[in-house]
C-alpha positions as CSV (number, residue, x, y, z in Angstrom):
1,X,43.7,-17.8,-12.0
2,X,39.9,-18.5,-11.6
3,X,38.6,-15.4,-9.9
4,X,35.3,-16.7,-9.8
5,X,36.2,-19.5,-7.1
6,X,36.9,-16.9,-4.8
7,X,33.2,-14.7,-5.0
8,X,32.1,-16.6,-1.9
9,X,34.9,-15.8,0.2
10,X,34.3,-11.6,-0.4
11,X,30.7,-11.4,1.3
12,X,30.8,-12.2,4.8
13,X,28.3,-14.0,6.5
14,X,24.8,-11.6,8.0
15,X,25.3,-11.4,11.8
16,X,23.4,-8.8,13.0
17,X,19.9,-7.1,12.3
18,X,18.1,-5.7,9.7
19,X,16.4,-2.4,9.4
20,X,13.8,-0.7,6.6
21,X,15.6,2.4,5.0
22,X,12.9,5.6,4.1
23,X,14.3,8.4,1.9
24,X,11.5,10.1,0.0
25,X,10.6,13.7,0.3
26,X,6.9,12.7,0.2
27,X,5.5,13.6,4.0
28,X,3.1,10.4,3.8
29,X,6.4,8.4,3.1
30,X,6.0,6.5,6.1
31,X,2.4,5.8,6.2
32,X,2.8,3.7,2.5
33,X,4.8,0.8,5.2
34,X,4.0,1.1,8.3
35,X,0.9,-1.3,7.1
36,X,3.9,-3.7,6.6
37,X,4.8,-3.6,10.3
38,X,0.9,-3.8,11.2
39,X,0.0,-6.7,9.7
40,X,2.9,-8.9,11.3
41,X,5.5,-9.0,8.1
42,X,8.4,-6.8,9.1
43,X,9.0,-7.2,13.0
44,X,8.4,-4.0,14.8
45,X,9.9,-5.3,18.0
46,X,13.4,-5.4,16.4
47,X,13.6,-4.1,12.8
48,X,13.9,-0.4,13.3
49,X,12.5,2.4,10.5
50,X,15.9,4.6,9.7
51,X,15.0,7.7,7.5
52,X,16.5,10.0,5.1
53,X,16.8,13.9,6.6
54,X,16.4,16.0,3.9
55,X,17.4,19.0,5.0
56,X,18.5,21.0,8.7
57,X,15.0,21.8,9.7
58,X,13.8,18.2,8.9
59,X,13.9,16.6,12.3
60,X,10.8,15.8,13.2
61,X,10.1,12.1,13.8
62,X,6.5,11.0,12.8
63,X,4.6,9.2,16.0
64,X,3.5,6.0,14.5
65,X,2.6,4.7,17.9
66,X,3.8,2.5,20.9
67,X,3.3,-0.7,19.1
68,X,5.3,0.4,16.0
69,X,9.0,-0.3,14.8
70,X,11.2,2.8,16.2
71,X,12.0,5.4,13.9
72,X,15.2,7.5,13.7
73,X,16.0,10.7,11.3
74,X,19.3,11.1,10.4
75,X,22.1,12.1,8.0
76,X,22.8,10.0,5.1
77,X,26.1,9.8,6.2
78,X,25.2,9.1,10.2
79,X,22.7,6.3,8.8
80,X,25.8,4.8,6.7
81,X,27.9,4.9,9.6
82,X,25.9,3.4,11.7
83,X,24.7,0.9,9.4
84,X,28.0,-0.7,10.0
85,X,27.5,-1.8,13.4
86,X,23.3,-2.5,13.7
87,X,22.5,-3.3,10.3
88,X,23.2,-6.7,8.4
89,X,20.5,-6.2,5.9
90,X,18.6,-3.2,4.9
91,X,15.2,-3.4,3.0
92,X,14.8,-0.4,1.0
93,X,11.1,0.6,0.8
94,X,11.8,3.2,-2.2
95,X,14.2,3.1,-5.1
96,X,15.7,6.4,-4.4
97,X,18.7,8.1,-5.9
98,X,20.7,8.2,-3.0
99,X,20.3,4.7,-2.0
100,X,23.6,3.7,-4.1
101,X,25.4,5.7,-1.4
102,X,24.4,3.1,1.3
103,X,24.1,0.1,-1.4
104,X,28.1,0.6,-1.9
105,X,28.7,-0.9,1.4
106,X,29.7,-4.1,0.6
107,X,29.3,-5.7,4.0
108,X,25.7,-5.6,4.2
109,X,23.2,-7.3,2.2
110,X,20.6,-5.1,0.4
111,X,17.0,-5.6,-0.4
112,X,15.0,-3.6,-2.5
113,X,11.4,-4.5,-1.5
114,X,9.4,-1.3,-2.2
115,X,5.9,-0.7,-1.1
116,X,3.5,-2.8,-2.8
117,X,2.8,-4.4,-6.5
118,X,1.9,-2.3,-9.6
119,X,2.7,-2.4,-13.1
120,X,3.8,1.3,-12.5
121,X,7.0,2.5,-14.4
122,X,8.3,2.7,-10.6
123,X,8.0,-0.9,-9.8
124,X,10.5,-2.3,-12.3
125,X,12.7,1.3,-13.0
126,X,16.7,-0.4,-13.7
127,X,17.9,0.9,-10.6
128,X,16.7,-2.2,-9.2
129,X,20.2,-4.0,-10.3
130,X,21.6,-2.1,-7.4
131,X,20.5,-5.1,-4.5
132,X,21.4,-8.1,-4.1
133,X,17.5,-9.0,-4.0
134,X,14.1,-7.9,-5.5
135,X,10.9,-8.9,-3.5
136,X,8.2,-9.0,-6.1
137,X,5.0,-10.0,-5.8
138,X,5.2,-13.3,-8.5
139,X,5.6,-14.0,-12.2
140,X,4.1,-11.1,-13.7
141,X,6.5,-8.9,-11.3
142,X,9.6,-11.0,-12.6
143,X,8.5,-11.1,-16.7
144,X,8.6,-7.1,-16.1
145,X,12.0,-6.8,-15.4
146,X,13.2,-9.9,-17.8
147,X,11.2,-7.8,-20.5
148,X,12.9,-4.5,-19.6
149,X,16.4,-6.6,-20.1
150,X,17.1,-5.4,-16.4
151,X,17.4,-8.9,-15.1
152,X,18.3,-11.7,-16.7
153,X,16.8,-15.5,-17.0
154,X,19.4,-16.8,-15.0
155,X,18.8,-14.6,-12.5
156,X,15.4,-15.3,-12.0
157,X,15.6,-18.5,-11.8
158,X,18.8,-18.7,-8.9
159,X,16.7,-16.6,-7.0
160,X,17.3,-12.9,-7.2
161,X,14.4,-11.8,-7.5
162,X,12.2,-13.6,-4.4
163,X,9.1,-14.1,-5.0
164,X,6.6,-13.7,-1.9
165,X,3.2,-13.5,-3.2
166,X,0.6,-10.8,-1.3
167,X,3.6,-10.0,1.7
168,X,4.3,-6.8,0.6
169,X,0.6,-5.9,-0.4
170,X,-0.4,-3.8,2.4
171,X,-3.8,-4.8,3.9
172,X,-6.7,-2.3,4.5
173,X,-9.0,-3.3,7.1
174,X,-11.4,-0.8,6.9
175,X,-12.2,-2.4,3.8
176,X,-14.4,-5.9,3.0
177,X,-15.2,-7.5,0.2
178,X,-19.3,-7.6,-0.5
179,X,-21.1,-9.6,-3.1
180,X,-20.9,-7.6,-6.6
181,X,-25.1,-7.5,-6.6
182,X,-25.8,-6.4,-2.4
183,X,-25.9,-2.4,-1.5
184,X,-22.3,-2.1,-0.6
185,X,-20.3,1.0,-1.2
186,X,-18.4,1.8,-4.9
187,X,-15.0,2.5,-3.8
188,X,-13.1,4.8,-6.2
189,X,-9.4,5.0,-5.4
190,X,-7.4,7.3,-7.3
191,X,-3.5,7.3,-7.7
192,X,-1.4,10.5,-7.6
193,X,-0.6,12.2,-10.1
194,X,2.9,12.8,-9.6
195,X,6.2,15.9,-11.0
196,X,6.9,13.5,-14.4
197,X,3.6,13.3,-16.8
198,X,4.4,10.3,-18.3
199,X,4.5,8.6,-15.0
200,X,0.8,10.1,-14.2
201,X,-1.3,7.1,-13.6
202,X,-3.9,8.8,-12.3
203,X,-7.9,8.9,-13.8
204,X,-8.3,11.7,-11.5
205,X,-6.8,14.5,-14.4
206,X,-9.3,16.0,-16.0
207,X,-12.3,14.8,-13.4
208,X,-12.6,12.1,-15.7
209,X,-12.7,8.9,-13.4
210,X,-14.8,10.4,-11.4
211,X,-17.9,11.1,-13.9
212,X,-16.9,7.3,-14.8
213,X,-18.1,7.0,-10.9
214,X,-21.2,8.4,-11.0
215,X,-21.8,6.1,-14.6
216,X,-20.8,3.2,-12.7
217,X,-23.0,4.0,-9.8
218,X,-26.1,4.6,-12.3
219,X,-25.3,2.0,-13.7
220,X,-24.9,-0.6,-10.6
221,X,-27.4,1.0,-8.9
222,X,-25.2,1.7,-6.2
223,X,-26.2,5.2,-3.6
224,X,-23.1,5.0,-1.4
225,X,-19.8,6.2,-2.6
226,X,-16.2,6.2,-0.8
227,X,-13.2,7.7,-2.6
228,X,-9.9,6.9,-0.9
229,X,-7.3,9.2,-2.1
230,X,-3.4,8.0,-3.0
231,X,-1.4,9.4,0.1
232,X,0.2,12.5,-2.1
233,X,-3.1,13.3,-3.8
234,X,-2.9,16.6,-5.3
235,X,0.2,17.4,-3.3
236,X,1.8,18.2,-7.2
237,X,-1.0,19.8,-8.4
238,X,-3.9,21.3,-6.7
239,X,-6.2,21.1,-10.2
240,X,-6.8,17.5,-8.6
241,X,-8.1,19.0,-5.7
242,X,-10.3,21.2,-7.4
243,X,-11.7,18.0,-9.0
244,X,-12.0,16.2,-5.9
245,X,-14.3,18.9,-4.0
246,X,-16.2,19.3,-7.5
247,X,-17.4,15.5,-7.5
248,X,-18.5,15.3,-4.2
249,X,-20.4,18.3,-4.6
250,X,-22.0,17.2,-7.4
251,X,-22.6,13.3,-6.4
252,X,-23.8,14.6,-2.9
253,X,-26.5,17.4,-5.1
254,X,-27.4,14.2,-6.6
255,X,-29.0,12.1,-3.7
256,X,-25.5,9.8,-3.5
257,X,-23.9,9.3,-0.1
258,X,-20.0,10.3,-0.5
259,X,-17.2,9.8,1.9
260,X,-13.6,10.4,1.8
261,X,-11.6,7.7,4.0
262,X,-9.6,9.0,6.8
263,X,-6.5,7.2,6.0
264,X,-3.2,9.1,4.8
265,X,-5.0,12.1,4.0
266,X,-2.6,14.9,3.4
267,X,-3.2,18.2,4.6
268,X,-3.6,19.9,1.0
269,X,-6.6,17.7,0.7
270,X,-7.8,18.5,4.2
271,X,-7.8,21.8,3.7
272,X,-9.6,21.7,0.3
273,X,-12.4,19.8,2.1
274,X,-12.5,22.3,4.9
275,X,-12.4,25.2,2.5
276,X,-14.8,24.0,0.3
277,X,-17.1,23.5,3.6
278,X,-17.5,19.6,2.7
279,X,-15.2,18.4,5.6
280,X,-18.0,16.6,7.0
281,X,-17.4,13.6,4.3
282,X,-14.6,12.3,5.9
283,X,-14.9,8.5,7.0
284,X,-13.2,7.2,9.8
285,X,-10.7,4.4,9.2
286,X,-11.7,3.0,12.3
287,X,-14.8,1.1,11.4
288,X,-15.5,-1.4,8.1
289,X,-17.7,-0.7,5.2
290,X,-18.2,-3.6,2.9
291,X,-17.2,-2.9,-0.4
292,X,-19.3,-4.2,-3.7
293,X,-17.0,-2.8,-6.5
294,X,-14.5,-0.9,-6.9
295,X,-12.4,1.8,-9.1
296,X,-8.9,1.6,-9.0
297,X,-5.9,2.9,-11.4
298,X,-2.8,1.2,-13.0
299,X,-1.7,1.3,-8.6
300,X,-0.9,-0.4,-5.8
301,X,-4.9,-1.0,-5.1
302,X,-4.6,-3.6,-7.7
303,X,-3.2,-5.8,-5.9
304,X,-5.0,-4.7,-3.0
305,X,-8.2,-5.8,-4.0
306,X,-7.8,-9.4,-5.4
307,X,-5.8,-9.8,-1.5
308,X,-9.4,-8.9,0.1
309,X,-11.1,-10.1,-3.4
310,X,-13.2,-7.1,-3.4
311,X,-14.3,-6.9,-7.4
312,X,-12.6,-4.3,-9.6
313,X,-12.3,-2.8,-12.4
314,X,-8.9,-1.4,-13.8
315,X,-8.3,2.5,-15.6
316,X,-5.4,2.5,-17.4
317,X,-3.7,5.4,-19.6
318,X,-2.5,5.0,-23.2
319,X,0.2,7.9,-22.7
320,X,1.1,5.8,-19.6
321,X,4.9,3.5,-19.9
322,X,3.1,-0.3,-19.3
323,X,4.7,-3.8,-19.7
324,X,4.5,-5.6,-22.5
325,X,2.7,-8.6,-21.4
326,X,0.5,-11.0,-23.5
327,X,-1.2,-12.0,-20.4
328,X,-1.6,-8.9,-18.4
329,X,-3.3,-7.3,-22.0
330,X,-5.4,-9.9,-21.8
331,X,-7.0,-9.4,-18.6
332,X,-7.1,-5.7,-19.0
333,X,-9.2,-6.3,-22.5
334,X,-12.0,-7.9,-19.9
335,X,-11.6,-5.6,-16.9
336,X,-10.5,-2.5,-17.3
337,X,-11.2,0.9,-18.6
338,X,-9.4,3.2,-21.0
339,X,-8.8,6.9,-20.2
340,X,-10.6,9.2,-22.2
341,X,-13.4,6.3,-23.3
342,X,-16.8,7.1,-23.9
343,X,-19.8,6.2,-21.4
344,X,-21.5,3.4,-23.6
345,X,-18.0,1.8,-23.6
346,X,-17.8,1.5,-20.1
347,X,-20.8,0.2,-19.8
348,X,-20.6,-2.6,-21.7
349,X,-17.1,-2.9,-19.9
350,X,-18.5,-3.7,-16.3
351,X,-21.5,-6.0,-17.8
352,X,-19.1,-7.8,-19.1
353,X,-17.0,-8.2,-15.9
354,X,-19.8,-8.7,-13.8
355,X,-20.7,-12.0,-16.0
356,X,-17.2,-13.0,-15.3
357,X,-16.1,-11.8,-11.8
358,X,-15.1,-15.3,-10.6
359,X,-12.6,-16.3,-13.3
360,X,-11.6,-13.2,-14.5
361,X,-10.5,-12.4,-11.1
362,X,-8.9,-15.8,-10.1
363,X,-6.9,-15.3,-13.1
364,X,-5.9,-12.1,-12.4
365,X,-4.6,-13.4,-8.9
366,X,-2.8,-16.1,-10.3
367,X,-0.6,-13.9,-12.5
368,X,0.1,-11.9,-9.8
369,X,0.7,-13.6,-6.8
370,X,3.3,-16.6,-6.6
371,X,5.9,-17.7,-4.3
372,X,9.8,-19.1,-4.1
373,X,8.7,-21.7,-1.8
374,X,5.6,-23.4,-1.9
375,X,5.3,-23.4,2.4
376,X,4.8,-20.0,2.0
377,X,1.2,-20.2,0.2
378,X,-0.6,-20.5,3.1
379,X,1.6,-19.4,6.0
380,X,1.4,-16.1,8.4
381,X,2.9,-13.0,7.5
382,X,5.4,-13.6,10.5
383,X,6.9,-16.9,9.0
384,X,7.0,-15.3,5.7
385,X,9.4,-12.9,7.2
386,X,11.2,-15.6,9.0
387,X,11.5,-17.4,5.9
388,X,12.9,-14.4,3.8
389,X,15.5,-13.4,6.3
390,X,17.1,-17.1,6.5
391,X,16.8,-17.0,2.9
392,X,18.5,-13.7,2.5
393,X,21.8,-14.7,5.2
394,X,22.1,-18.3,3.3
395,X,22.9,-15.6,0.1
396,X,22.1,-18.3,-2.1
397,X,22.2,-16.3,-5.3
398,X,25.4,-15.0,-4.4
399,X,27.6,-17.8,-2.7
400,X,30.2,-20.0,-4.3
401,X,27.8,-22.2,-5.4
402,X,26.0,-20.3,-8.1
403,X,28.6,-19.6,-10.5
C-alpha cells in the first residue's frame, strides 16, 4: 500500500477566510501588527484580529480605530471553535505555546508569519515546524532555520518557507531617511530586554548604548536626538527605565535636543518620564523627522531601516544565541558594534561605515530581502497579499504533487 499517494486527498481545499491569531501577554501585543494592516498587507476590511484572553478579567478589546481589522477576545477554546466555521487559514503573528492547540486542527491551514525580521533567537525558535508555512523575509531568514536543522533543504526549496521580502517589515512613517552628512536627527532605538537573559538583545543594560549615543553624536556632530523605545521597554525590569530618564537628563544638561517618539509607549515608561518631570520630551508620531543615522540592536529595526534606507549601525551582544552565518558576520565586521566595546573602537567603527554606506548597505539588503516570485519585487503590499493567499489555498508544498 502506498500511503503517500493518498496525502492529497486528507487536506481539504481553503474555502473560507483567514484571520491573524494574537496570544501574548505583552499589552503592546497588538500595536507590533496593526502596522501590517496599515500599510495595505493584511486586509482590514475582511481579515479579522482574534486574540488570546488570558485570564477572566481580560476583556478589554484595544480601539485600534474605524479603519482597522475587527478585533475579538475570546477563550482559546471559543476561538478554536469558531475557527471551524470563519477561518480557513490563520496567520499566527507570535510563536506562542498554546498555538499547537489551534495548529492541531487539521482542516485549516496555518501560517506562522510573526511580526517582522531579526536574527533574534525568536525568529527561527523550532516551534516553527508546527505550520504548514513560514513567511520569512529572504535567504538569510531561510539559511537560519536550515542551520538550526529545523527545516530541511527540501523544504526550502518546495516552498515551505515563503519568502516575501520587506511584507512583514512594518513601516514607520514618522521616520525618513536623510543624507548621512545633513543635520538630521540620530535615532537610537533600543530593543527590550525581555524575562530570559540570554534572549536580552538589548544595548540598553547597563546605560551602555546610550553613552555610545552621545559618542556617536560627538562624533557626527549631530545636536538632535530621538530614542524610540521597543514596545515592552522596561516592562521586565524597571533598571532600564532608570537608564532611560538618566540619558536624557544628561544629553539634555548637555546642549543636545532629545525626544522620545510617541509610538507604543507603555505606561511604565510614561510614568518614568512623568515622574522624573521630563515628560515634555515626548515627540508626536504624527509628524516626520528625517533621520541621518541611526542606532539599532540585534531587532526588528534592522530591517526597518534598509526598508526606508535610513543608515545604521548594528549593537550586537556576544552572550546573545546568533546564527551562524558567513555572510551575516561579515557585514556585522563593517557595521556594527560590540557590547561592552570601548569608545575609540566605535569610532573607528562608524568612520568606517560612513566611507562605505552605499555598498555596505545594498548588501546588507540583498541578504535580507528576497522573494518566491519574482512579480512580487516591485508590487504593492495589497498584491503581495493576494499573491500569498492563492499561494497558500493551491497548498503546493503539501499536495499530491510534492511527494
Amino acid at each position: 500500500m502506498n500511503i503517500l499517494a493518498d496525502v492529497g486527498t486528507l487536506r481539504a481545499p481553503v474555502n473560507a477566510g483567514a484571520q491573524l491569531y494574537i496570544d501574548s501577554p505583552m499589552p503592546n501585543a497588538l500595536d507590533q501588527v496593526l502596522p501590517f494592516f496599515k500599510n495595505g498587507f493584511f486586509p482590514a476590511e475582511t481579515m479579522p484580529v482574534m486574540m488570546r484572553r488570558r485570564s477572566r478579567r481580560d476583556n478589554a478589546v484595544p480601539d485600534n480605530g474605524a479603519a482597522g481589522p475587527k478585533i475579538y477576545k475570546n477563550t482559546l477554546r471559543n476561538i478554536a471553535s469558531q475557527q471551524n466555521a470563519s477561518a480557513g487559514i490563520v496567520y499566527y503573528a507570535f510563536n506562542a505555546q498554546m498555538n499547537a492547540t489551534l495548529v492541531s486542527n487539521r482542516s485549516l491551514r496555518h501560517v506562522l508569519a510573526l511580526h517582522g525580521e531579526s536574527n533574534k533567537i525568536s525568529s527561527f525558535r523550532p516551534a516553527a515546524r508546527l505550520y504548514d508555512y513560514v513567511l520569512v523575509a529572504g535567504d538569510l531568514a531561510c539559511r537560519r532555520y536550515l542551520q538550526a536543522g529545523i527545516f530541511t533543504r527540501r523544504e526550502v526549496e518546495l516552498g515551505r518557507l515563503i519568502r516575501l521580502g520587506d511584507s512583514v517589515v512594518q513601516s514607520m512613517p514618522y521616520f525618513a531617511a536623510a543624507p548621512i552628512d545633513s543635520d538630521g536627527w540620530l535615532l537610537y532605538a533600543p530593543t527590550w530586554e525581555t524575562s530570559n537573559p540570554g534572549e536580552n538583545y538589548s544595548s540598553a543594560e547597563g546605560g551602555f548604548g546610550f553613552e555610545l549615543l552621545r559618542e556617536s553624536a560627538r562624533q557626527m556632530g549631530l545636536r538632535n536626538i530621538m530614542v524610540k523605545p521597543h514596545p515592552n521597554f522596561g516592562m521586565r525590569d524597571t533598571q532600564y527605565l532608570r537608564h532611560l530618564v538618566s540619558a536624557l537628563r544628561r544629553m539634555s544638561a548637555e546642549g543636545y535636543t532629545v525626544r522620545v517618539l510617541d509610538d507604543g509607549l507603555n505606561w511604565r515608561v510614561r510614568l518614568a518620564l512623568r515622574l522624573a518631570c521630563t515628560a515634555s520630551v515626548i515627540a508626536p508620531a504624527d509628524t516626520v523627522y528625517p533621520v541621518s543615522f541611526a542606532l539599532v540592536d540585534i531587532s526588528g529595526m534592522e530591517a526597518i531601516c534598509l526598508k526606508q534606507g535610513i543608515a545604521h549601525m548594528v549593537i550586537q551582544k556576544p552572550t546573545n544565541t546568533m546564527p551562524d552565518d558567513a555572510v551575516l558576520v561579515d557585514l556585522y565586521r563593517q557595521k556594527s558594534f560590540t557590547f561592552g566595546e570601548p569608545g575609540p573602537t566605535s569610532k573607528s567603527r562608524i568612520a568606517n561605515y560612513v566611507a562605505h554606506i552605499a555598498s555596505i548597505d545594498a548588501r546588507h539588503r540583498n541578504v535580507i530581502f528576497s522573494y518566491s516570485d519574482e512579480s512580487l519585487v516591485e508590487a504593492a503590499p495589497s498584491f503581495r497579499y493576494n499573491w500569498l493567499d492563492s499561494y497558500i489555498r493551491k497548498d503546493p508544498y503539501w499536495s499530491e504533487e510534492s511527494y
